[in-house]
C-alpha positions in Angstrom: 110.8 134.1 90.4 107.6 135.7 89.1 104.4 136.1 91.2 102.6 133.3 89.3 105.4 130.5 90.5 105.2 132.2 93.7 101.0 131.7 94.2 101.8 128.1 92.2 103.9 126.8 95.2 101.9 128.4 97.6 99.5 126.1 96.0 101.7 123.2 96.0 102.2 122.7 99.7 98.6 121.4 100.7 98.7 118.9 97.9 101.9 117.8 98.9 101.3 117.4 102.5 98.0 115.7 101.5 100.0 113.1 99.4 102.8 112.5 101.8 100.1 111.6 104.5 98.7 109.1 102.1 101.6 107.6 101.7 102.3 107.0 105.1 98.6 105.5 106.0 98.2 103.8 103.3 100.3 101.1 103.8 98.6 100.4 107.1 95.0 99.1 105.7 94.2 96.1 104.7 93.2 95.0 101.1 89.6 95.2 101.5 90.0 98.8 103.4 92.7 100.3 100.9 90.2 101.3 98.3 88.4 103.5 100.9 91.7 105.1 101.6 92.4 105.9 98.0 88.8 107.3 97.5 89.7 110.0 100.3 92.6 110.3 98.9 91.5 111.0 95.0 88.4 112.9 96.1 89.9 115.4 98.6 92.3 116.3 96.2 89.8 116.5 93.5 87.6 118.9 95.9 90.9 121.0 96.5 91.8 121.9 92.9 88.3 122.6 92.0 87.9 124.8 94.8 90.9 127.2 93.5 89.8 127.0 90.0 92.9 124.8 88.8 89.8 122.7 86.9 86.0 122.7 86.8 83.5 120.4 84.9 81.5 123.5 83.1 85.0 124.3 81.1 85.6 119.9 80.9 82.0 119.9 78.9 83.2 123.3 77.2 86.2 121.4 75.8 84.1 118.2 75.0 81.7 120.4 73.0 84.8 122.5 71.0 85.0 120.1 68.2 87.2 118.2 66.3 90.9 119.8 67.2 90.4 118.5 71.0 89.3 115.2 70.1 92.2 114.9 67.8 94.7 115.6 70.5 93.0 113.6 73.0 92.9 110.4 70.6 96.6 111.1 70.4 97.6 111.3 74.3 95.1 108.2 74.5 97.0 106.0 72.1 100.6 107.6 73.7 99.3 106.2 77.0 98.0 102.8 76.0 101.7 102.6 74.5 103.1 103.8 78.0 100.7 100.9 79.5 102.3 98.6 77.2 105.7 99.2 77.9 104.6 99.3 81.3 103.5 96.2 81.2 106.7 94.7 78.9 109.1 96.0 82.2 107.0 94.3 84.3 107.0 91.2 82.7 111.0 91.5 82.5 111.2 91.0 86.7 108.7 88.8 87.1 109.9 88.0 90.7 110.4 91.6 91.8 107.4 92.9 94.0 106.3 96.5 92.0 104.9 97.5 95.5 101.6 98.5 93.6 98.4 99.3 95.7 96.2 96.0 95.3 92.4 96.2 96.1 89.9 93.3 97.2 86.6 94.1 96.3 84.0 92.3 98.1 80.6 93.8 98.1 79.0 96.8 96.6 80.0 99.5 98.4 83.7 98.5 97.6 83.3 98.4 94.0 81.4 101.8 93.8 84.7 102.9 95.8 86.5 101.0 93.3 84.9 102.7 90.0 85.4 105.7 91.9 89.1 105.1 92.3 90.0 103.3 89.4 88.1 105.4 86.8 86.8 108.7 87.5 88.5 110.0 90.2 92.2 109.8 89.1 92.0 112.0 85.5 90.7 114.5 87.6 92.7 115.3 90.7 96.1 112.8 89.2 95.9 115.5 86.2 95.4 119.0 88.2 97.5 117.8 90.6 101.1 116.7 88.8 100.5 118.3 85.7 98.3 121.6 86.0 99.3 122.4 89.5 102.9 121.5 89.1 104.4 122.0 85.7 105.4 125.6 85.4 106.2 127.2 82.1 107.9 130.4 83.6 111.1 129.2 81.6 112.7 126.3 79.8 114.2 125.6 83.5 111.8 125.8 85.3 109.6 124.0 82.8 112.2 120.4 83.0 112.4 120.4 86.4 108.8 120.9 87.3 107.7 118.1 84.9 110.4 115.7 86.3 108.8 116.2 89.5 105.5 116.0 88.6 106.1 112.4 87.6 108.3 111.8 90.5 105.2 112.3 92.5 102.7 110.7 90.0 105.3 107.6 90.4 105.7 107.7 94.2 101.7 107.9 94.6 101.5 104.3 92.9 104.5 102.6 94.3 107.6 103.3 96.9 109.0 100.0 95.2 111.9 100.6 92.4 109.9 98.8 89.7 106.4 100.2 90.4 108.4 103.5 90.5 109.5 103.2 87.1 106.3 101.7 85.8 104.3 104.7 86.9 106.8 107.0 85.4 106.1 105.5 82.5 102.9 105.9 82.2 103.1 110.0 83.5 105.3 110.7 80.6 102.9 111.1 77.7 100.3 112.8 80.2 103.0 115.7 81.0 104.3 115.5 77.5 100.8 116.0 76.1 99.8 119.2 78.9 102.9 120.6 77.6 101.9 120.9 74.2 98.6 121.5 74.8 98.6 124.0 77.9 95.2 122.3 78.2 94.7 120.1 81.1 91.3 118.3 79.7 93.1 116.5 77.2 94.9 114.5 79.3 92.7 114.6 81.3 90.0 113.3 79.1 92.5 110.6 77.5 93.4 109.3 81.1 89.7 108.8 81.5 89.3 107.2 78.7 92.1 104.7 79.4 90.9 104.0 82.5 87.4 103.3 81.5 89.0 100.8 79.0 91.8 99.1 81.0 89.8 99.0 84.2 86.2 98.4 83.2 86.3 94.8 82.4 87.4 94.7 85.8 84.6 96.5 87.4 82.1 94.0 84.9 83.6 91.1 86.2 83.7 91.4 89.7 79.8 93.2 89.5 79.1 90.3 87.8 81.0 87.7 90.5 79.1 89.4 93.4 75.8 89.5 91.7 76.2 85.2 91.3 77.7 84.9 94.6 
């Protein structure tokens, strides 16, 4: 094992510790509280990676600005992922009686929904990608390399369900994310594409419910 897996793991076991806590608490709150607990959850991770340079915004504008070659490969993970969505959405629709054991939030006044943009759009490119793709898949060998990405969207999966369908939905969607960081070896274009997914899938959400506590 060479000293980068070594310092990788070392890593690892924060993160790890970090999400198995979540999992554990989460399930305690209550709709209209579980947002909170995913906003802690996203941001604290978010804080960790940037703190030991896994990701920073000066090289996520760098990439922005680099030109057409990015954009190319981010419009391709994007479309990859709104497929993943789609199939997602076509197993889902297969058991319609089986709970998926997703998280679901309540949103019902405004500091909620800033919690809820927070946690449904911006937050989650940034520490879901450092976290079970940059921090986890390893590229030491064609081994390690498998295994690591396997696991990376075992935890991915397990962060958005401990139910067998949700499991498998969320896997789903992780594959095109960990299949596009291993081409790449750059983390801001999934990153980037899982952004812009979420601004699209979950922003007529955010609309509608500003707009339904605005009227109420």
């Amino acid at each position: 094992m060479s000293k980068e897996t070594r310092t990788q793991i070392k890593f690892l076991v924060a993160p790890i510790i970090w999400q198995v806590i979540y999992l554990f608490v989460s399930a305690g709150f209550t709709k209209e509280n579980r947002v909170y607990c995913d906003l802690i959850f996203y941001f604290v991770l978010a804080v960790y990676f940037m703190f030991i340079g896994y990701i920073s915004f000066k090289k996520l504008f760098e990439q922005w600005k680099s030109g057409k070659s990015f954009w190319i490969q981010v419009l391709g993970t994007a479309i990859s992922l709104a497929l993943a969505f789609g199939v997602g959405i076509v197993v889902s629709l297969l058991f319609p009686n089986v709970d998926d054991g997703m998280g679901v939030f309540r949103v019902t006044n405004i500091p909620s929904l800033l919690a809820f943009i927070c946690t449904t759009i911006l937050l989650p490119p940034i520490a879901e990608e450092a976290f079970y793709r940059k921090a986890i898949v390893n590229f030491e060998n064609r081994k390690l390399l498998i295994i690591s990405s396997i696991l990376g969207v075992l935890l991915f999966a397990l962060e958005h369900s401990l139910k067998p369908l949700g499991l498998l939905t969320a896997a789903i969607w992780a594959v095109p994310l960990t299949l596009s960081y291993i081409k790449t070896k750059n983390i801001y274009v999934p990153m980037t594409a899982h952004f812009i997914c979420n601004l699209l899938v979950n922003g007529f959400g955010v609309i509608t419910i500003m707009a339904r506590l605005i009227l109420k």
